[in-house]
Legacy VTK file of the C-alpha trace (Angstrom):
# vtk DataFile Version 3.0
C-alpha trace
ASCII
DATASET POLYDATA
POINTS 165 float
16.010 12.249 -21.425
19.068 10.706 -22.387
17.693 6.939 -21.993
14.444 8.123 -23.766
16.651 9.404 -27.015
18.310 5.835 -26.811
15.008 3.708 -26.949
13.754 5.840 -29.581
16.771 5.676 -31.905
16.517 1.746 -31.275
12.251 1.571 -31.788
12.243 3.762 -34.456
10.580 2.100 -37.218
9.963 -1.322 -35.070
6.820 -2.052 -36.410
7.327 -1.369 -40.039
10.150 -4.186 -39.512
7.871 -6.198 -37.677
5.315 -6.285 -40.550
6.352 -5.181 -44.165
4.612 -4.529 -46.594
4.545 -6.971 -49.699
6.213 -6.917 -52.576
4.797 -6.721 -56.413
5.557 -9.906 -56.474
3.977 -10.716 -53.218
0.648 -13.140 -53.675
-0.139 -13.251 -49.719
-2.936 -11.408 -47.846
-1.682 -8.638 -46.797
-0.735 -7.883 -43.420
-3.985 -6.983 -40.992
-1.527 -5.472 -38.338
-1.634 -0.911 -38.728
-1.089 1.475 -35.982
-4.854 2.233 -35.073
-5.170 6.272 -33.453
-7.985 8.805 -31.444
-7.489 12.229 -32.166
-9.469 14.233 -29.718
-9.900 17.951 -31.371
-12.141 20.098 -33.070
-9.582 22.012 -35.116
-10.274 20.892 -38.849
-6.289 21.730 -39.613
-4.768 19.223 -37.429
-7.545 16.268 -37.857
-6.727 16.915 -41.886
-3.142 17.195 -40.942
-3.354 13.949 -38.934
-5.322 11.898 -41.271
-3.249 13.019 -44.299
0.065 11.771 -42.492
-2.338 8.315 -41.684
-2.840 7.816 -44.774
0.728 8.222 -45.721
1.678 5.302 -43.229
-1.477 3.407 -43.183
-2.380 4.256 -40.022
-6.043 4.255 -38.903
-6.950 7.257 -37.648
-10.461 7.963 -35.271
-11.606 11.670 -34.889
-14.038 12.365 -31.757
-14.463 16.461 -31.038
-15.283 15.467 -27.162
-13.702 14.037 -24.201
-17.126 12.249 -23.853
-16.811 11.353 -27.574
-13.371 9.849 -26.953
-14.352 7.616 -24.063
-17.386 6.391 -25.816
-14.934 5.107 -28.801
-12.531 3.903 -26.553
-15.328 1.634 -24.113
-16.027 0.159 -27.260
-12.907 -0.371 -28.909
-9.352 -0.872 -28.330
-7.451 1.930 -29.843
-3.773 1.914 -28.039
-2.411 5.676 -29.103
-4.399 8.667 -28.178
-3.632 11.876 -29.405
-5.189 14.989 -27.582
-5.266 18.317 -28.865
-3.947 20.925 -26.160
-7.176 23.169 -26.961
-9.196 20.331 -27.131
-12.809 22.280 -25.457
-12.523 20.221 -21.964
-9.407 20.668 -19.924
-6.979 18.561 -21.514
-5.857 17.571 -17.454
-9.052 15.660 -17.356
-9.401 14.240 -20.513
-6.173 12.279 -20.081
-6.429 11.075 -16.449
-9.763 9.972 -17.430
-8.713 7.714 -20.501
-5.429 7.135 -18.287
-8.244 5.147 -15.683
-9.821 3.131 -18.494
-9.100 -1.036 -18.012
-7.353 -0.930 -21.357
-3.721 -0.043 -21.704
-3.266 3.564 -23.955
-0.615 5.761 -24.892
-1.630 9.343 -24.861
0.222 12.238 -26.788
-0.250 15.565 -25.948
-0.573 18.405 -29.332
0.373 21.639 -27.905
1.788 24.495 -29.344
4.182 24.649 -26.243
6.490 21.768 -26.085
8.258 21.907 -23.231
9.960 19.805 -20.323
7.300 21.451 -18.262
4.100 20.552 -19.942
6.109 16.977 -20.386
6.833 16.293 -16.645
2.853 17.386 -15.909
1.658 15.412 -18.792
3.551 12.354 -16.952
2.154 13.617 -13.470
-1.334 13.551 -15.639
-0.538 9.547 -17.177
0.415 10.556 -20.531
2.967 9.643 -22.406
4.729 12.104 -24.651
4.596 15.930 -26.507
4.042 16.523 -30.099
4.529 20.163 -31.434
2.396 22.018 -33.157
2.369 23.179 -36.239
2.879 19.246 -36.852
5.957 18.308 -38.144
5.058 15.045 -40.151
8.415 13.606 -39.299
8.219 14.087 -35.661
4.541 12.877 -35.353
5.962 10.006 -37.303
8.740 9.419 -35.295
6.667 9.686 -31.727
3.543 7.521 -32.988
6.177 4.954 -34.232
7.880 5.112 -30.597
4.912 4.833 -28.779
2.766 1.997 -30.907
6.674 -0.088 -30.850
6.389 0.593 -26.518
3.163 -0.509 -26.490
3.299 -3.722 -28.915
6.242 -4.303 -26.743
4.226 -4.688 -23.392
5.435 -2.038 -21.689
2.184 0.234 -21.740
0.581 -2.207 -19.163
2.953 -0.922 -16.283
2.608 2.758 -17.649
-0.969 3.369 -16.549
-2.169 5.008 -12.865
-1.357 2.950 -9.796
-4.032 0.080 -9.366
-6.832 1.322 -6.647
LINES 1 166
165 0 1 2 3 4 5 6 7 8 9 10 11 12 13 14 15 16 17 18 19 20 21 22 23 24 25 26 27 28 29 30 31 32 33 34 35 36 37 38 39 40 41 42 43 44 45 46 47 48 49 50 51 52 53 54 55 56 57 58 59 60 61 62 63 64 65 66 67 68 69 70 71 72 73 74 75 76 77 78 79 80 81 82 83 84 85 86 87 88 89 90 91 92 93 94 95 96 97 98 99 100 101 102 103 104 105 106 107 108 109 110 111 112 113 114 115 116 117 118 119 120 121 122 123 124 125 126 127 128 129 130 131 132 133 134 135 136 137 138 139 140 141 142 143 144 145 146 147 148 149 150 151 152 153 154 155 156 157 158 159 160 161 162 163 164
């Protein structure tokens, strides 16, 4: 836990340094490069919740109410960060070993209403990635979808995935 505070204090923010935004005075195209995001739920609250703090940070965020939804938009696209909602209506288990077992590299979060080292060390035993409480704290979501997109431009999602058959 203690290394995982560390790298987060020193990501934190990583990609708004690696691509600010212009200035008033700035002529040039602007940059192409946002954090791109599946939210897997059916709860209204946290997909408005989630797209209002998107919209805050520019952050492109994909709704699908179905694990079959999810991998449909993800066999067709590229979207690095997955959020799942806990309560999601298919067993949460499944919905992230499945996207875990995809050829593309993602980083799955985990909503849940209980945050705990527990549900953490099975979400890792399941190939996800990291906890987000809810209610959402808009800082926190911040601070973990910041963390994760940094680990991921970074290269390091491509040894986080299941164990090659």
């Amino acid at each position: 836990m203690f290394w995982l505070k560390l790298l987060q204090a020193t990501w934190i923010g990583l990609p708004h340094r690696r691509s600010p935004q212009p200035t008033a005075g700035d002529r040039s195209p602007p940059n192409k490069e946002s954090i791109a995001l599946l939210l897997i739920t059916q709860d209204d609250a946290l997909r408005h919740s989630l797209c209002a703090l998107g919209h805050v940070y520019r952050w492109e965020v994909i709704c699908a109410t179905t694990r079959d939804e999810a991998i449909s938009i993800l066999k067709h696209r590229q979207v690095p960060l997955v959020i799942c909602d806990e309560e999601a209506p298919e067993d949460w288990r499944k919905t992230v070993r499945t996207i875990a077992f995809l050829p593309q590299s993602t980083c799955i979060l985990l909503a849940s209403r209980a945050s705990s080292d527990a549900l953490q060390r099975e979400l890792g035993r399941h190939h996800g990635y990291n906890v987000i409480a809810k209610p959402l704290r808009f800082q926190e979501v911040a601070d973990r979808v910041s963390f994760a997109w940094a680990w991921y431009t970074s290269g390091c999602a491509s040894w986080w995935g299941p164990p090659p058959c």
